[in-house]
C-alpha positions in Angstrom: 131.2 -64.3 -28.0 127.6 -65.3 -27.6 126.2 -68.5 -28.1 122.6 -69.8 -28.2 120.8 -72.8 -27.5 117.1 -73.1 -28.1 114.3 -75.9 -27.8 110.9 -75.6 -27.9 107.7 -77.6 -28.8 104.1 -76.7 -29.1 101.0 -78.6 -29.7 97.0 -78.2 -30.5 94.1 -80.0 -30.2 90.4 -79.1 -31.3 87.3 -80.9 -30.7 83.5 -80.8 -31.2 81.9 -83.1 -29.1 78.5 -81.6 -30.4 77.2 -79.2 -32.8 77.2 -76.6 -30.2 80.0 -77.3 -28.4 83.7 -76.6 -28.9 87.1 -78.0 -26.8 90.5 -76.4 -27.5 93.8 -77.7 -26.0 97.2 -76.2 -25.9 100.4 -76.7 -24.7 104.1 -75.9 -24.8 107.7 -75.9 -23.5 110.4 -74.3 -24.4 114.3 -74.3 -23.1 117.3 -71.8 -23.8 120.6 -72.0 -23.0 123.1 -69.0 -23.8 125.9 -67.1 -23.1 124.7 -63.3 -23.2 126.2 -60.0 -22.5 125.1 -58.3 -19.7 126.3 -55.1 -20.2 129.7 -53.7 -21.8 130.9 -50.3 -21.7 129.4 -47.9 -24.4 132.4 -45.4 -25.1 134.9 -48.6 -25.5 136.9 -47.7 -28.8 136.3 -51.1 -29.5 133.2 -51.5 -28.7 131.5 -53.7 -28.7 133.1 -56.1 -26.4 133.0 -57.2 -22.6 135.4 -59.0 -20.2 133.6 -61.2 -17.6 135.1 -64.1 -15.9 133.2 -66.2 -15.3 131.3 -65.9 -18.3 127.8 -64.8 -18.3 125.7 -68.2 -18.7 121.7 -68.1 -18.2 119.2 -71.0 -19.0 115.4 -70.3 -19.2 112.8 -72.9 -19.2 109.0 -72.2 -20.1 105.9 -74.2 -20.2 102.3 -73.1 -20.5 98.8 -74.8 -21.2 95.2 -73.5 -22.4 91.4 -75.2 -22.7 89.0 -72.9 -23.9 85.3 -74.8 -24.4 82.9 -72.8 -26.3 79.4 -73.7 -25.8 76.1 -72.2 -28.1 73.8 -71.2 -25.6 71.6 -70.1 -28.7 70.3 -66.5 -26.8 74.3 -66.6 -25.8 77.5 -68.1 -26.6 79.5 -69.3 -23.0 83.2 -69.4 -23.1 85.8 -70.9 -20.4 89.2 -70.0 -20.9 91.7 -71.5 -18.0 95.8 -70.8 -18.4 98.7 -71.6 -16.7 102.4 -70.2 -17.6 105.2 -71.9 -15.6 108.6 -69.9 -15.7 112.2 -70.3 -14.5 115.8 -69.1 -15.1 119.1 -69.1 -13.6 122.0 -67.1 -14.3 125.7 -67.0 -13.1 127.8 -63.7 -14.1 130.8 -62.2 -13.3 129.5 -58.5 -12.0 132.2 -56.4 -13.3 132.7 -56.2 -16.9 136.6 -55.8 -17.1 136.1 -52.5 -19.5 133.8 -50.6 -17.5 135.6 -51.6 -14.7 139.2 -50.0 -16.3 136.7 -46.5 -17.3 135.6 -46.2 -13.7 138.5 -47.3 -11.4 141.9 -46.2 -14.3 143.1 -49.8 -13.1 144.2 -52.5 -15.4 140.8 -55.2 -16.9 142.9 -58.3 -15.4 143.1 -56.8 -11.9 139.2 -56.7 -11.9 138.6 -60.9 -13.3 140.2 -63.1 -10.8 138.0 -65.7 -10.4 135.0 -65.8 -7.8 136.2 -62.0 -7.4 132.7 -60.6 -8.2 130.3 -63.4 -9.3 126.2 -62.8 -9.2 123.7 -65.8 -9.5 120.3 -65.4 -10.0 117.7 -68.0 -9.7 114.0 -66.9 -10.5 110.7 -69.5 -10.9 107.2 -67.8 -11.6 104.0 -69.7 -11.9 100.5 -68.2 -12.7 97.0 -69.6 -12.9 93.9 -67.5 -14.8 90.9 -68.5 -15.2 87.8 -66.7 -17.3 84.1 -67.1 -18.2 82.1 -65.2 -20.2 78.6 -65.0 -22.2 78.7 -62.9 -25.7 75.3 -62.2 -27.8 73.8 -60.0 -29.5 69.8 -58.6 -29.3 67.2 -58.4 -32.1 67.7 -54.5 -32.0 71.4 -55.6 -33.3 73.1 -54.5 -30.1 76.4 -56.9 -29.1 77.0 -57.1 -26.0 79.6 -59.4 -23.5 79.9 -59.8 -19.8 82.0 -62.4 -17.9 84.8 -62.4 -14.4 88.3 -63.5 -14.5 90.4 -64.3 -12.2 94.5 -64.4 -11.6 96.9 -65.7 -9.1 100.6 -65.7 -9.6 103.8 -66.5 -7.4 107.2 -64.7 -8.2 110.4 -66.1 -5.9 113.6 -64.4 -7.2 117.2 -65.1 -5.1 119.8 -63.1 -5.7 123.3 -64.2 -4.4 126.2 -62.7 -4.8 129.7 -63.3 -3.7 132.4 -61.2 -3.5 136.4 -61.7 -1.9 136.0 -58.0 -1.2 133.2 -56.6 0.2 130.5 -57.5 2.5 127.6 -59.2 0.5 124.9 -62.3 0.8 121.9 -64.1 -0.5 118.7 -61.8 -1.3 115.4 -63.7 -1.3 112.0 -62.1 -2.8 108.4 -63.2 -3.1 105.8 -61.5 -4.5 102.1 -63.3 -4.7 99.5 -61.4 -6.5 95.8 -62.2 -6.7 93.1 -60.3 -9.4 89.8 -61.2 -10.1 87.7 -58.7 -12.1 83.9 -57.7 -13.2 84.2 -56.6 -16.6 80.9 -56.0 -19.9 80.5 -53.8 -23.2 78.0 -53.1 -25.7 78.1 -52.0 -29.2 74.9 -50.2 -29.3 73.9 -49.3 -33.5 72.1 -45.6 -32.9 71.6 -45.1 -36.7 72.0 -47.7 -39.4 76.3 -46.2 -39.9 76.7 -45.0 -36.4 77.4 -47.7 -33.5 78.1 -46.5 -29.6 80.4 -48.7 -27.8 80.9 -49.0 -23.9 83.1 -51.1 -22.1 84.0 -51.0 -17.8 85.8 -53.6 -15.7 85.9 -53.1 -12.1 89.0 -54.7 -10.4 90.6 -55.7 -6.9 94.2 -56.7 -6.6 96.4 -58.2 -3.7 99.9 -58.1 -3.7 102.0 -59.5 -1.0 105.3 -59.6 -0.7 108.5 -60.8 1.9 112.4 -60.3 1.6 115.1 -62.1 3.3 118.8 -61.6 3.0 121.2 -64.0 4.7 124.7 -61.9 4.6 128.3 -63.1 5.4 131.8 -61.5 4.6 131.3 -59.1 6.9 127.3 -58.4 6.0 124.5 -58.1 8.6 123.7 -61.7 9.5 119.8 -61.3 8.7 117.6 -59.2 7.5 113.7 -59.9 6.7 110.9 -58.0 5.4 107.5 -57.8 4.2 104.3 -55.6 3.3 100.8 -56.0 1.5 99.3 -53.8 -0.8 95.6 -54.0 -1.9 94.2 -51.7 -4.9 90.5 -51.3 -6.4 89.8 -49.7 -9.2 87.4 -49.0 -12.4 88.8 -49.0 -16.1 86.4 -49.0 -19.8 86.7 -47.2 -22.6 83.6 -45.7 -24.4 83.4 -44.3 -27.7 81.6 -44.1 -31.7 82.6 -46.0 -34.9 80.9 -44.2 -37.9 80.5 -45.9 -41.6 81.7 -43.7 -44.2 80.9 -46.6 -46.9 80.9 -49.7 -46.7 84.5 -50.4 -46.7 85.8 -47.2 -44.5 85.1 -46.9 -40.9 86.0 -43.6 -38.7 86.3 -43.8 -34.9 86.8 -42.2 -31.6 87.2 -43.3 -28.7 88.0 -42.5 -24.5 89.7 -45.2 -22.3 91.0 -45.2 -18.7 93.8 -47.5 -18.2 95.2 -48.2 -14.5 98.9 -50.4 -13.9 98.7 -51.7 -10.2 101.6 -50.6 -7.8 103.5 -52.9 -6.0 107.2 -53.7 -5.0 110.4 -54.3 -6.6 111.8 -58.3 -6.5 115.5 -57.3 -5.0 116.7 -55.1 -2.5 120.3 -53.9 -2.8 120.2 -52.2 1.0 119.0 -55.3 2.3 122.8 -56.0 3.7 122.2 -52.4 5.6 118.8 -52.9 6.8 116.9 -50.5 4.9 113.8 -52.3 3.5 111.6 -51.1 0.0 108.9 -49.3 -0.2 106.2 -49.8 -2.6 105.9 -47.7 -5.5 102.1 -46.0 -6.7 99.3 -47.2 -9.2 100.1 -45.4 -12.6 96.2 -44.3 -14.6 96.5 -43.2 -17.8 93.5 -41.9 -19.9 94.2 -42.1 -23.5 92.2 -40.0 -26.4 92.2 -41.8 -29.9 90.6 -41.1 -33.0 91.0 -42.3 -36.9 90.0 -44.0 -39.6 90.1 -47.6 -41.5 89.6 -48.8 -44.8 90.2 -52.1 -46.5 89.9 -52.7 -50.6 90.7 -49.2 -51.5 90.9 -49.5 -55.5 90.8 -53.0 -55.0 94.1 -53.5 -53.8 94.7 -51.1 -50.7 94.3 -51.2 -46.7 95.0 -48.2 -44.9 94.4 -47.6 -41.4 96.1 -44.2 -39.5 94.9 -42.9 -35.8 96.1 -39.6 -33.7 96.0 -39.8 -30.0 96.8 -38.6 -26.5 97.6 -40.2 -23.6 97.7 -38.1 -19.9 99.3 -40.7 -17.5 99.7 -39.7 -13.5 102.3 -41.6 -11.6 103.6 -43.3 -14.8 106.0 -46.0 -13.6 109.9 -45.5 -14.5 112.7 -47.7 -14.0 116.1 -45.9 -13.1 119.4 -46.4 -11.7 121.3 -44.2 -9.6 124.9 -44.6 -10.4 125.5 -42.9 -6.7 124.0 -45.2 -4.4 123.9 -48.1 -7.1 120.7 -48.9 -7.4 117.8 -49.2 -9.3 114.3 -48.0 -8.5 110.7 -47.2 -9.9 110.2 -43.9 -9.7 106.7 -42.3 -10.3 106.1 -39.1 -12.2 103.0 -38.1 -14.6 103.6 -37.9 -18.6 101.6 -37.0 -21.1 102.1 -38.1 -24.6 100.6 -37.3 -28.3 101.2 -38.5 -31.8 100.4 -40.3 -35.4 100.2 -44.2 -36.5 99.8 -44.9 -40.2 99.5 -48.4 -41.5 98.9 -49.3 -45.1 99.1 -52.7 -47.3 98.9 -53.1 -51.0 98.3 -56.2 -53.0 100.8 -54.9 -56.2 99.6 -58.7 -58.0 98.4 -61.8 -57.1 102.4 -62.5 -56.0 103.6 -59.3 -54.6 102.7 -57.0 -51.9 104.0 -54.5 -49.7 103.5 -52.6 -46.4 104.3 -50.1 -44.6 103.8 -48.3 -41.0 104.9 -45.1 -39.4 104.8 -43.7 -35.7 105.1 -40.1 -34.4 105.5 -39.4 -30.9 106.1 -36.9 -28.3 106.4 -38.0 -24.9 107.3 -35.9 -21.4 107.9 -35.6 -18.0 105.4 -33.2 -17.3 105.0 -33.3 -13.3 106.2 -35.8 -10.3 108.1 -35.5 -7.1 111.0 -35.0 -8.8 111.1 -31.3 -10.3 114.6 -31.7 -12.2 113.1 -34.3 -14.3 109.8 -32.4 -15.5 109.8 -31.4 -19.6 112.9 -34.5 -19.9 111.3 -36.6 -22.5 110.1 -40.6 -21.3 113.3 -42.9 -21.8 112.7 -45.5 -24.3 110.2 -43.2 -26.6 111.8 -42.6 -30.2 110.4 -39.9 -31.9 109.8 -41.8 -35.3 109.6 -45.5 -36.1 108.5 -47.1 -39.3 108.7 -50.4 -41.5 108.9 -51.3 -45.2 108.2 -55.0 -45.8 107.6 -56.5 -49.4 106.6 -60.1 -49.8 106.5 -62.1 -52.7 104.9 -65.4 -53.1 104.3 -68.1 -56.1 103.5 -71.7 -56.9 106.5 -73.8 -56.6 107.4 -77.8 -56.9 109.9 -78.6 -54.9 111.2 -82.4 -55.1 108.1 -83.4 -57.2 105.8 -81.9 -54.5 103.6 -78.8 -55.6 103.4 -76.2 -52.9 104.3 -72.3 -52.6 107.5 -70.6 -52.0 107.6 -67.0 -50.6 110.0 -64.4 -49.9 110.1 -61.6 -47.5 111.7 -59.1 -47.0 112.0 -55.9 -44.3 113.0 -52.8 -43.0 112.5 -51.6 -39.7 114.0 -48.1 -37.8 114.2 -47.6 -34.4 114.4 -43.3 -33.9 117.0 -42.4 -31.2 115.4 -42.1 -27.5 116.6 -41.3 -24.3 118.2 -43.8 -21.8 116.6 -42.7 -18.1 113.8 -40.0 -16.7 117.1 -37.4 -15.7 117.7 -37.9 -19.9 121.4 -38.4 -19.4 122.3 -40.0 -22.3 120.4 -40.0 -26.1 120.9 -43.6 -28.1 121.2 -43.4 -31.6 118.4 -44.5 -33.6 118.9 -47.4 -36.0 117.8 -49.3 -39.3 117.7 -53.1 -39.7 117.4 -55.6 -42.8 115.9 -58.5 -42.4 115.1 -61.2 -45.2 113.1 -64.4 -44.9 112.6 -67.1 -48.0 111.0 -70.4 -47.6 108.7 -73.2 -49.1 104.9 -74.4 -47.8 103.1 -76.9 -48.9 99.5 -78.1 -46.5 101.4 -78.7 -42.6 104.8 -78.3 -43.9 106.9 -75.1 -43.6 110.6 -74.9 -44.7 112.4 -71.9 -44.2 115.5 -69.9 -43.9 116.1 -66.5 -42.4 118.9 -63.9 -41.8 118.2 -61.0 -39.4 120.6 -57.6 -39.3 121.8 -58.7 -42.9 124.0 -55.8 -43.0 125.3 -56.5 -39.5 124.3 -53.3 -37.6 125.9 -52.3 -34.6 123.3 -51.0 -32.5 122.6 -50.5 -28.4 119.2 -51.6 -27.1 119.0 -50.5 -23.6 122.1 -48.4 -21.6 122.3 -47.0 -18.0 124.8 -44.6 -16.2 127.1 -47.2 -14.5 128.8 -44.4 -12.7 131.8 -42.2 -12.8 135.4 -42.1 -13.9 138.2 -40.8 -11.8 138.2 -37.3 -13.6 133.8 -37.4 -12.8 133.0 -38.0 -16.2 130.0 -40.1 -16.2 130.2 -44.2 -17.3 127.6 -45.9 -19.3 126.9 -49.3 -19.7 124.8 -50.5 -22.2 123.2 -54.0 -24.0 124.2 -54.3 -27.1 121.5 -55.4 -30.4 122.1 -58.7 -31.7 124.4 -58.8 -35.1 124.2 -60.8 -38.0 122.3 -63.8 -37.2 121.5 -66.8 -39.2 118.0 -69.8 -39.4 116.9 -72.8 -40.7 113.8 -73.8 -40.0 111.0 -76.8 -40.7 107.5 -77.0 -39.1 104.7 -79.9 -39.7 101.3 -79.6 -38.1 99.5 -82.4 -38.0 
């Protein structure tokens, strides 16, 4: 049974210290406490349900702050945005879920949950630091234009420890600290008085450095370290046109390259045997897009829709291989192509609607490994869309005059594939979602319910392994059911 704590506060602040000069402050913490599932076995007849003992508890603490000063430069406006994001989280689970323990092994769920038999704590604190300044004008010829450097460092420590009464096994330490800072400027360049060139690059250096240590005992290797750096430099933009049709309908097209940095995974499950990681590749992606936008069609209607294609080398993949149990990034090049619509309607001043759709095709269509090439990319449904209708009105609630609203939602998720060797297809699924509440100024009331009808759904699965007959295990996370909220929020 799951079970959910959940804190959080958040503030602003805003100040003008001059008529050119702007101060914005922001802060907030947040703290969760549950009991989640982490992983049961998908093919249980009655599924879904786990058997861990101990079971699965995790907390999660989170704190971030902001200051952005604005300053009127009046040829420019300056901007100074500085961040930090604090994170940390601990979590104690039995490794074993009794079910898929009974599917693999044929032996009873009890023999696999005496206590302390397989327990796994994790223990994971993250802090990050950026920092940005840029100048934004425009000329007398109408051109905009923006140019500015950022900067990022981050540290990542992740321990891993787990403890087993029957095989060897130990405490796995990883660091990872990662340094960006970036050149980056566009223009929006007006050619005729409807067409508008824009142009965009940012040129980037990264350093990532990482060390593991594992500190083994049942019968593990003693100690094992290791360590690597790994420095990239590279160019992204985008460049494209943005045509007026009329005044209230824009077409565009546009050409962006995209790079993710490489780097190294946090854990090492052959530490114990002395076999340290190797990094995984960059993935680059240039991505083709064109459409079109319009906003108070018949006075009522916004549509947007795009097609595009993306051509990705070394696209990064996370996979599990239920042999040698464990996970990896593995690098192979997609491509993928397909259709977004988008559309909003004001029915009357108190009801409106929306609505979005998604095609997409993705593949494997190269990489080191040939038995993967024309699979499709795990975790790309083939359709998704969402129907929303929201109705709002003047209401007085205890003698006070404010608003009250209702929403409510649709959203379907299209079936997709579970890992690059496509071993396993999810089914897609539908949720219902309603939201009613009351405003009035700062204050917000509101109830919620999410999955009303209480959909069983899986969001995420991997190949755990193989039965005694070879028949192939998977383990899965299960959706969230039927979950109710009651909410209030003042801003003052």
């Amino acid at each position: 049974m799951r079970a959910r704590l959940y804190g959080t506060a958040s503030g602003k602040l805003v100040a003008a210290p001059s008529d050119t000069t702007k101060v914005t402050v922001t802060g907030g913490w947040s703290r969760d406490r549950q009991k989640p599932t982490t992983g049961i076995w998908l093919d249980d007849p009655g599924f879904p349900r786990n058997a861990f003992n101990p079971l699965p508890e995790t907390q999660t603490e989170t704190a971030h702050f902001g200051l952005t000063l604005e300053h009127d430069l009046e040829w420019a406006r300056l901007t100074s945005v500085t961040g930090f994001q604090h994170y940390e989280t601990e979590l104690e689970a039995d490794i074993v879920d009794g079910f898929i323990g009974t599917a693999q092994t044929g032996l009873p769920g009890f023999a696999l949950q005496m206590p302390g038999l397989n327990v796994r704590r994790i223990d994971e604190h993250s802090n990050q630091w950026t920092q940005e300044l840029r100048l934004d004008g425009e000329t007398e010829g109408g051109t905009r234009w923006l140019a500015g450097i950022s900067g990022l460092a981050s540290t990542f420590d992740s321990t891993t420890d787990i403890t087993s009464l029957q095989l060897a096994n130990g405490a796995y330490r990883g660091r990872i600290d990662t340094v960006n800072i970036a050149l980056f400027g566009e223009v929006t360049v007006p050619l005729t008085e409807r067409l508008d060139w824009i142009g965009g690059l940012r040129l980037s250096h990264e350093r990532k450095e990482f060390e593991g240590t594992f500190r083994g005992r049942n019968g593990a290797r003693a100690y094992f370290s290791e360590n690597g750096d790994e420095d990239y430099t590279f160019a992204t933009g985008r460049t494209g046109f943005t045509y007026a049709l009329a005044d209230n309908m824009t077409a565009f097209a546009t050409v962006a390259r995209g790079e993710k940095t490489g780097g190294y995974l946090f854990y090492n499950q052959f530490a114990a045997m002395g076999m340290p990681l190797t990094p995984y590749d960059s993935a680059s992606t240039w991505s083709y897009e064109a459409g079109l936008k319009a906003t108070d069609l018949g006075g009522f209607l916004t549509l947007g829709t795009s097609l595009f294609y993306n051509d990705t080398s070394d696209e990064q993949l996370f996979t599990f291989n239920p042999v040698l149990g464990r996970f990896s990034v593995l690098n192979a090049d997609t491509r993928s192509y397909g259709l977004e619509i988008e559309a909003k309607a004001q029915a009357t001043e108190t009801m409106a609607f929306s609505a979005n759709l998604a095609l997409l095709d993705a593949e494997i269509d190269g990489g080191a490994n040939p038995a993967i090439i024309g699979n499709d990319v795990p975790y790309a449904p083939v359709f998704t869309a969402s129907l929303a209708a929201d109705y709002r009105r003047e209401l007085d609630l205890a003698g006070l005059s404010g608003s009250g609203f209702v929403r409510a939602e649709y959203l379907y998720t299209g079936s997709r594939q579970i890992d690059p060797a496509n071993s396993r297809k999810l089914d897609g699924y539908g949720l219902v979602n309603l939201r009613a509440g009351w405003q009035k100024g700062n204050i917000d009331i509101y109830a919620s319910v999410e999955n009303l009808f209480d959909k069983r759904y899986v969001s995420s699965a991997f190949q755990a392994g193989t039965s005694t007959t070879g028949s192939a295990v998977f383990a899965g996370i299960p959706g969230e059911g039927r979950t109710f909220t009651l909410g209030a929020r003042v801003k003052f």
